[in-house]
N, C-alpha and C positions, 0 to 999 in steps of 0.2 A: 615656148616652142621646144620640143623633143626634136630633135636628131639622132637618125633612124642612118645606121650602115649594114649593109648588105655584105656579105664575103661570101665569096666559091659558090658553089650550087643555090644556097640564097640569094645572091643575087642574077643569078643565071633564070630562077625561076620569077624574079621579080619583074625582071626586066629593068633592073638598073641597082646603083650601086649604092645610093643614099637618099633620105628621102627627108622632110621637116615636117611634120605635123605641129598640130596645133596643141595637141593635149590627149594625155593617156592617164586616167587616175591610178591604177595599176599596172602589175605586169604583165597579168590574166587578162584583161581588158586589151590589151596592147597587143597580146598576141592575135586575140579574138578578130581586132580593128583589123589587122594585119592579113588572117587569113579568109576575111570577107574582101577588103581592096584587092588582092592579089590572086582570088581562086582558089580550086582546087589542089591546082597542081603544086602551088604554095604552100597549101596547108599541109601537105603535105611531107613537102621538105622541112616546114617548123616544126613539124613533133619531133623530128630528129635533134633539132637545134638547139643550142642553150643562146639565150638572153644575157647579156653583162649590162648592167646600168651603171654608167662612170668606173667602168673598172671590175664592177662585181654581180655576182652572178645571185639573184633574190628570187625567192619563192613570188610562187603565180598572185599571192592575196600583200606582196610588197608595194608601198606607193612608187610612184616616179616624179623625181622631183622637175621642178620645170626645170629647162633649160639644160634636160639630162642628155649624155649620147648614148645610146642604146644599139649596143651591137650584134648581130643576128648571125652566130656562127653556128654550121655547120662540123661534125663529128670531122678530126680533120686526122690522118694517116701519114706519118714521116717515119724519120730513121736518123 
């Protein structure tokens, strides 16, 4: 089981904040999964996003290990 979090405008476009899947064999995959469940308007806001699995941030063709959390952030603007 993957553990999927939403932050800022990801989850605003998702319609929620965390999600469980069942299984994602990559990260490419996972986005794919991601922006057919969630729309257009989602996919949207993932090309902006970066992906971290457990911590860290892996290319589109990286595995996902099960039982990973995979956090879906959004470009974020402070000071």
């Amino acid at each position: 089981m993957i553990r999927v979090r939403y932050f800022a405008g990801a989850a605003d476009a998702a319609g929620r904040d965390e999600a469980q899947l069942d299984t994602a064999t990559t990260v490419g995959a996972l986005k794919q999964h991601l922006a057919d469940a969630h729309g257009p308007e989602f996919a949207g806001v993932l090309e902006r996003c970066s992906l971290m699995v457990n911590g860290s941030r892996l290319g589109d063709d990286a595995a996902i290990p099960d039982a990973a959390t995979v956090d879906v952030l959004p470009p974020f603007a402070g000071g």
